[in-house]
VEXLOMAR-906018 format. One record per residue (C-alpha): residue number from 1; x, y, z. Coordinates in pm, whole numbers, padded with zeros to 5 digits, always signed. Layout:
% VEXLOMAR-906018
PT     n     east    north       up
PT   NUM        X        Y        Z
...
END
This chain:
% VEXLOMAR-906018
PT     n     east    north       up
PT     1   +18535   +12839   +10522
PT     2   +18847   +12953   +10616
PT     3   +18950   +13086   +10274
PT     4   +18680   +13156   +10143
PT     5   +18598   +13501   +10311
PT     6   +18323   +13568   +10049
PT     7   +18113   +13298   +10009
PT     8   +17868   +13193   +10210
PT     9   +17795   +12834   +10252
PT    10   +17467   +12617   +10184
PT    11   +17480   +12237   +10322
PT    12   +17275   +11956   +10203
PT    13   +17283   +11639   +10377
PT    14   +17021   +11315   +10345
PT    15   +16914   +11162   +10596
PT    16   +16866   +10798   +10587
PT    17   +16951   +10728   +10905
PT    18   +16745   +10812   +11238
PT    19   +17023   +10926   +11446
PT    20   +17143   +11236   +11190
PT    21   +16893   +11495   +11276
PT    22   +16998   +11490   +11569
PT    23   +17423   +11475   +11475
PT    24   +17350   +11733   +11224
PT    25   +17187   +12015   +11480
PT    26   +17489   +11975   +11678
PT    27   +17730   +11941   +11393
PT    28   +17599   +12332   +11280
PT    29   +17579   +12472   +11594
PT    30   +17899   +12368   +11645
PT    31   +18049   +12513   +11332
PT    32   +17807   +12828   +11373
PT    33   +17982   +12963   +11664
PT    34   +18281   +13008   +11463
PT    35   +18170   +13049   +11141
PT    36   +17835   +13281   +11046
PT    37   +17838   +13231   +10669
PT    38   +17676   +12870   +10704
PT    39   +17325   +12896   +10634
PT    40   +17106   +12663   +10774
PT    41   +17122   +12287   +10631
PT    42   +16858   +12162   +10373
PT    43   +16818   +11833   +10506
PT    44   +16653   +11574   +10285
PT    45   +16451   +11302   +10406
PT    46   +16488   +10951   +10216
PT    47   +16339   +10610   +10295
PT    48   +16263   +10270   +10147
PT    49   +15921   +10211   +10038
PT    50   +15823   +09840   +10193
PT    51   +16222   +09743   +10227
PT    52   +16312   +09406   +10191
PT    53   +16445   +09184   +10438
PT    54   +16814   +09269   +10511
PT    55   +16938   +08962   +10389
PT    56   +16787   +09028   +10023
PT    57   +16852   +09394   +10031
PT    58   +17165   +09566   +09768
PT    59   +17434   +09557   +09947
PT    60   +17666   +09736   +09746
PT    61   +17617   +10137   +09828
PT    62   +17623   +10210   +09484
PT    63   +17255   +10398   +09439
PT    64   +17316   +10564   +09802
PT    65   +17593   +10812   +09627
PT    66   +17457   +10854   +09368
PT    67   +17134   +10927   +09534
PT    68   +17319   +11177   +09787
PT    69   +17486   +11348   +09450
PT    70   +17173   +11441   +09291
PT    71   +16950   +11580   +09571
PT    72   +17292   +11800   +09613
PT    73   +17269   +11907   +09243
PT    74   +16891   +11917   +09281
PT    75   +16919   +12165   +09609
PT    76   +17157   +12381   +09388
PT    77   +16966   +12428   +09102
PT    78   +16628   +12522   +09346
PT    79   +16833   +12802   +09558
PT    80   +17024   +12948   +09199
PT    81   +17328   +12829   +09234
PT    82   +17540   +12560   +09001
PT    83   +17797   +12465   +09201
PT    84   +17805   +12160   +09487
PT    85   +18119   +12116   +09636
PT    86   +18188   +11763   +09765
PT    87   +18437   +11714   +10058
PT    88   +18547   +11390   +09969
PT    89   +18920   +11340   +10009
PT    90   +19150   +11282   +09675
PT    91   +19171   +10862   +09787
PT    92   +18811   +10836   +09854
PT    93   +18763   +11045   +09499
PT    94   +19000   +10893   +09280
PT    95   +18905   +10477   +09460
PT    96   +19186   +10314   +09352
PT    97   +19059   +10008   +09318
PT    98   +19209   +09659   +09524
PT    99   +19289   +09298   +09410
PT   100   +19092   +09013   +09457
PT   101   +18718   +09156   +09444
PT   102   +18757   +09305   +09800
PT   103   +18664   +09677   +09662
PT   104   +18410   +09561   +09396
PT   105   +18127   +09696   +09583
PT   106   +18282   +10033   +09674
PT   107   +18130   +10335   +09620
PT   108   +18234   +10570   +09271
PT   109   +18009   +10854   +09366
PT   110   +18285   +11099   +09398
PT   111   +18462   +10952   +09113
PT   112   +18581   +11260   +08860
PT   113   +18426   +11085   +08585
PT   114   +18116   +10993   +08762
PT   115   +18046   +11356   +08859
PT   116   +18143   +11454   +08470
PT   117   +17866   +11149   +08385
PT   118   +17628   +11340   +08681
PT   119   +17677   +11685   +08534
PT   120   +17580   +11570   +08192
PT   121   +17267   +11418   +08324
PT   122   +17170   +11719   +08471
PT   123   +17207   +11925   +08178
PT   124   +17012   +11681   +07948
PT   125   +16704   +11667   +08225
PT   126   +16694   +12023   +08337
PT   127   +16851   +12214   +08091
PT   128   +17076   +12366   +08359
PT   129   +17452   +12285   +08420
PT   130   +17539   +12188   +08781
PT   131   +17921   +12150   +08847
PT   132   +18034   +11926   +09067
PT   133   +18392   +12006   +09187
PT   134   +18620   +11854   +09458
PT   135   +18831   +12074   +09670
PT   136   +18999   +11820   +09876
PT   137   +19093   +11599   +09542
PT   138   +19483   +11610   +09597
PT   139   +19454   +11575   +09966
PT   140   +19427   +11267   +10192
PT   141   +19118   +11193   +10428
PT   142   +19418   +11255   +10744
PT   143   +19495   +11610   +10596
PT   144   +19134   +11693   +10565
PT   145   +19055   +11598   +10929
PT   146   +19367   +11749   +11041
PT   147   +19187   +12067   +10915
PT   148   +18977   +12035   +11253
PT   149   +19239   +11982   +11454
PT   150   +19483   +12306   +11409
PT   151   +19146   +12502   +11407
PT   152   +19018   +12389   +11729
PT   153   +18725   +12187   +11593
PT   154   +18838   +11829   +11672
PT   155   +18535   +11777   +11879
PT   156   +18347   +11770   +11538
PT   157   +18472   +11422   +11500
PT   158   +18287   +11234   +11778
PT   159   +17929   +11401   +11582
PT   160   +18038   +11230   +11280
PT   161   +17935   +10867   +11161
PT   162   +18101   +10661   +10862
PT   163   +18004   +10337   +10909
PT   164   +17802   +10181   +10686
PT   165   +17694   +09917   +10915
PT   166   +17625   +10155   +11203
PT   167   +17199   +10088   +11204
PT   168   +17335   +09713   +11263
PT   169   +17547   +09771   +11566
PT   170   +17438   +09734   +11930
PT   171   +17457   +10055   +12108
PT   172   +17462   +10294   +11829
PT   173   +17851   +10193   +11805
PT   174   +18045   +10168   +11410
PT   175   +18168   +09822   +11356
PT   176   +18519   +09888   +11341
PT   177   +18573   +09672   +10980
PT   178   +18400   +09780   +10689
PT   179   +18605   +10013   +10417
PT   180   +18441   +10358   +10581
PT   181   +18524   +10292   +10921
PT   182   +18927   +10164   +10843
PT   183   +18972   +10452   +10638
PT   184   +18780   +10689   +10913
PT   185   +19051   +10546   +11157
PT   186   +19321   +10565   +10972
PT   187   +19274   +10911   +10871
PT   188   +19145   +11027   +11251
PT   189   +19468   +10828   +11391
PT   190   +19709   +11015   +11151
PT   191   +19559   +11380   +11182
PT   192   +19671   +11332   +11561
PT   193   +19298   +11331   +11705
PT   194   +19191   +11097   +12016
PT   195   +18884   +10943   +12004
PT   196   +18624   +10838   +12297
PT   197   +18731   +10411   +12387
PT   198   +18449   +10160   +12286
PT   199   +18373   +10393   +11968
PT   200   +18364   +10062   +11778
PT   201   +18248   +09681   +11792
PT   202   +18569   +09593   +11689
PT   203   +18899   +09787   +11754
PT   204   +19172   +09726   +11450
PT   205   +19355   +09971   +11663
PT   206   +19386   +09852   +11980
PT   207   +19598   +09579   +12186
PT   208   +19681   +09255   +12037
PT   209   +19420   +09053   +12286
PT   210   +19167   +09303   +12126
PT   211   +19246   +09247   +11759
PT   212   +19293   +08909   +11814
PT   213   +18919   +08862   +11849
PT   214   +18843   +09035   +11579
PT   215   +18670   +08734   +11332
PT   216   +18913   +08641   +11029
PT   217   +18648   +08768   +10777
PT   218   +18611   +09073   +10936
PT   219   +18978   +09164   +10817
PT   220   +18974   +09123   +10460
PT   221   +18938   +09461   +10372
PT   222   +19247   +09589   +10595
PT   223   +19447   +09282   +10421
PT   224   +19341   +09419   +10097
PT   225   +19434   +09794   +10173
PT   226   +19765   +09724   +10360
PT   227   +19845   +09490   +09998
PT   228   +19807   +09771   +09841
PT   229   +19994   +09999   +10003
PT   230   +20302   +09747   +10003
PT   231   +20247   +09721   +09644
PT   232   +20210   +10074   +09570
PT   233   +20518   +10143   +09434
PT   234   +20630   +09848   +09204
PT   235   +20572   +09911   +08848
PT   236   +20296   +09719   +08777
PT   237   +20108   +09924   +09025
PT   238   +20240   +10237   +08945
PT   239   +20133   +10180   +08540
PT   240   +19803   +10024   +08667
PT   241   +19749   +10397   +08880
PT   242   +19863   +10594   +08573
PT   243   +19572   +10394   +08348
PT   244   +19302   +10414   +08582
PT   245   +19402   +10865   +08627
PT   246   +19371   +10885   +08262
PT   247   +19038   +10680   +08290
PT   248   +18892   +10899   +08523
PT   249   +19027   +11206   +08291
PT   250   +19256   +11386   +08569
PT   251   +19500   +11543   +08385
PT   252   +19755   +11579   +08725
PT   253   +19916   +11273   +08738
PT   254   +20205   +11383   +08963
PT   255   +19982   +11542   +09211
PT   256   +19804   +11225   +09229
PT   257   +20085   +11000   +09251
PT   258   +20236   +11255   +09522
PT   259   +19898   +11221   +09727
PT   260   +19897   +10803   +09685
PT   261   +20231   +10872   +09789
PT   262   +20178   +11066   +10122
PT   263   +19876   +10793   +10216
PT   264   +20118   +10537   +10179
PT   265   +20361   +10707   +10455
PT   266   +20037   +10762   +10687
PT   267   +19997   +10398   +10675
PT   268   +20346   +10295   +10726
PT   269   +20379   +10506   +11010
PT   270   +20060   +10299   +11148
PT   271   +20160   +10003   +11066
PT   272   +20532   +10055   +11302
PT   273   +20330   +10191   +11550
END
């Protein structure tokens, strides 16, 4: 919004949860004060016919992305425009993935060669192209939120949810554990922003007597993500990135390897801390 004098802004959210109506009216009139190019949100409503019972439901996230992709090629093609910008960070984008099964459920809807897949499927069912870009692919999720902070919008953050347990939680709190939240702490932590105490059942960030409460299982995905960032630059991982860039067809391999590079340092900095 910033830099983009000209343009004038459309968002599309879905909302699947009860709670983001509410989030999202703040959220804009937030933004709106500063910034009069964002025109009001088309907010679409989605919900599961007859649900099953938790325990039987998909578990993976998979079909939410991808259902969150199309309605924002969908909204694009009904107000004339093809292009849907998604503000997913490079990391989140490119997914590297982790060892031992512990990412096999993560998302790829930002994936460059999903949204290349997505495009193509909108073409062959409307006729129309859509494109799909990524502004923040060569950026971590820290530099994106550290956008709010130098521009005085770092109360923005506490109107946000990533947890994709958060319906779950007692209190209306994010769990603390799963993938979204450790890499929404991780990147909130870096970018230098505070936020509110008992934001989450369980506190990876806080004293030992805290963390060491925090149930084994619940820490196999920070295990898994601190692995890799240890292992990030021996050679097996480093040929194992290059293959899975050229998979995903971006053509900037040094960009990406500087941005896995700059994560890496976030997390080490963490880690002494």
């Amino acid at each position: 919004l910033r830099n983009s004098t000209s343009i004038s802004f459309v968002p599309v959210t879905v909302r699947h949860n009860p709670r983001i109506p509410q989030l999202l009216h703040r959220q804009f009139s937030r933004i709106g004060r500063d910034f009069r190019r964002v025109q009001p949100a088309i907010s679409i409503k989605v919900a599961l016919i007859a649900p099953p019972r938790f325990k039987n439901q998909e578990h993976s996230q998979r079909c939410r992305s991808f259902l969150f992709t199309v309605c924002g090629g969908v909204a694009a093609q009904v107000i004339g425009d093809g292009v849907v910008e998604l503000y997913e960070s490079g990391v989140g984008a490119i997914n590297l993935p982790l060892q031992q099964g512990a990412g096999s459920r993560a998302t790829r809807g930002c994936h460059p060669r999903v949204l290349a897949q997505v495009e193509e499927l909108f073409l062959k069912v409307t006729g129309r192209s859509v494109v799909f870009q990524l502004p923040f692919l060569f950026k971590t999720k820290a530099e994106v939120v550290g956008t709010l902070n130098r521009n005085g919008l770092a109360d923005l953050v506490a109107l946000t949810l990533s947890c994709v347990h958060h319906r779950l939680e007692d209190k209306h709190r994010q769990c603390g554990c799963c993938p979204a939240c450790l890499l929404r702490r991780q990147a909130i932590h870096s970018s230098g922003i505070e936020e509110a105490p008992n934001s989450y059942k369980y506190d990876l960030f806080g004293n030992a007597k805290v963390v060491n409460k925090v149930p084994e299982g619940n820490l196999r995905y920070l295990k898994q993500v601190l692995w890799q960032v240890a292992n990030y630059q021996s050679a097996s991982a480093q040929d194992f990135f290059v293959r899975h860039l050229r998979q995903a067809g971006i053509g900037d391999v040094k960009k990406s390897m500087d941005l896995y590079a700059r994560y890496r340092n976030e997390w080490i900095v963490i880690v002494a801390q």
